[in-house]
N, C-alpha and C positions, 0 to 999 in steps of 0.2 A: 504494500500500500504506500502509496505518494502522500507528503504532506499535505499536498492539496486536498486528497481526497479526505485523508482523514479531517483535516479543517471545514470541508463540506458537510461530511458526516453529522461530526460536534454542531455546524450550525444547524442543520435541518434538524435535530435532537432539540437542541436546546434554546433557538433564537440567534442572533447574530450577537444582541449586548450580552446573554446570560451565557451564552458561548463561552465569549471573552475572560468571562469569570469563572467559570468553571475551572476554565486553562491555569486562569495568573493564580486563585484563590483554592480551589478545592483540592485538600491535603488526600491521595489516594491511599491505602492499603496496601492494594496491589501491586503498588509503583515503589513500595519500600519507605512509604509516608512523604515522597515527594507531590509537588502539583504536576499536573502533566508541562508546564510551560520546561520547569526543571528538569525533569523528564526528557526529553527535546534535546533541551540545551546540554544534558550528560551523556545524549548519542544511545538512548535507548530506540531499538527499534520500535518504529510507528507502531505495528500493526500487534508488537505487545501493549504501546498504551493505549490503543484503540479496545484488546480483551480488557485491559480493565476499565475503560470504560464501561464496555459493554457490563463486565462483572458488580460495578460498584451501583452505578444505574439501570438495572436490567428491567424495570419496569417503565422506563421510558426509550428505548432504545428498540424499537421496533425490529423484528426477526428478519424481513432483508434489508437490516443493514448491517446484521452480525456477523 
């Protein structure tokens, strides 16, 4: 998965502003208690923080987009 994609994803999920937040602000579990922006920026691959996205939000994260 390309950034893009995943940054599409995140918006169509969550809004363009609540996107944004999600990224800079929400602390994951899954990501080792980083945000996903950190995430990113330590060269995690996308399409692991895209699982946990999918994982931490799964009731808003509709099934084709998992």
């Amino acid at each position: 998965m390309r950034r893009t994609d995943f940054y599409e994803r995140l918006t169509e999920v969550f809004g363009p502003t609540y996107a944004a937040s999600v990224a800079a602000d929400q602390v994951l579990p899954q990501l080792g208690g980083r945000t996903i922006d950190t995430a990113l920026a330590d060269g995690e691959e996308v399409h692991v923080i895209w699982r946990a996205v999918c994982d931490q939000y799964a009731e808003r994260v509709p099934g084709r987009l998992r």
